[in-house]
Each structure stands twice: as structure tokens, then as C-alpha cells.
C-alpha positions, 0 to 999 in steps of 0.5 A, a space after each residue: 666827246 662828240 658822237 657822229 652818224 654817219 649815213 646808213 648807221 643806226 643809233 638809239 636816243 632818248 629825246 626831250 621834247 620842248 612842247 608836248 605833242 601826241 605820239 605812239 610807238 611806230 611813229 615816223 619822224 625827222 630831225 631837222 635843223 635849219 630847215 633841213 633834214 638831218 635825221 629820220 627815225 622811228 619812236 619804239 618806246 614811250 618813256 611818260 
């Protein structure tokens, strides 16, 4: 099935990236499609 966020929720994610980039724990991001924000976060733990 299809899982939803609303605004104000919360949610973990694993995320693949498509090109490597340098990152640290406490790294602020956002999701964007089609040229709009669509999410924000904050990377908590590095996997490799």
C-alpha cells in the first residue's frame, strides 16, 4: 500500500542516494520534486 505524511507528522526512512555526496549525522536536508519542497528532515545515522 501507499504511505502518506501529512504536515506536522514524523517519520523515519532509509534513503539510497543516486550520486555520492559527503554527509554527517545532524545534516539538514530537503526532499524536492519538481522543483518544489516537499520534505525536510535531518540525517541521524550514517549506514556505509
Amino acid at each position: 500500500g501507499t504511505e502518506m505524511c501529512i504536515p506536522g507528522d514524523n517519520t523515519e526512512m532509509v534513503v539510497e542516494l543516486i550520486h555520492p555526496i559527503a554527509m554527517e549525522d545532524g545534516l539538514r536536508f530537503a526532499i524536492r520534486e519538481g522543483g518544489r519542497t516537499v520534505g525536510a528532515g535531518r540525517v541521524t545515522k550514517i549506514l556505509k
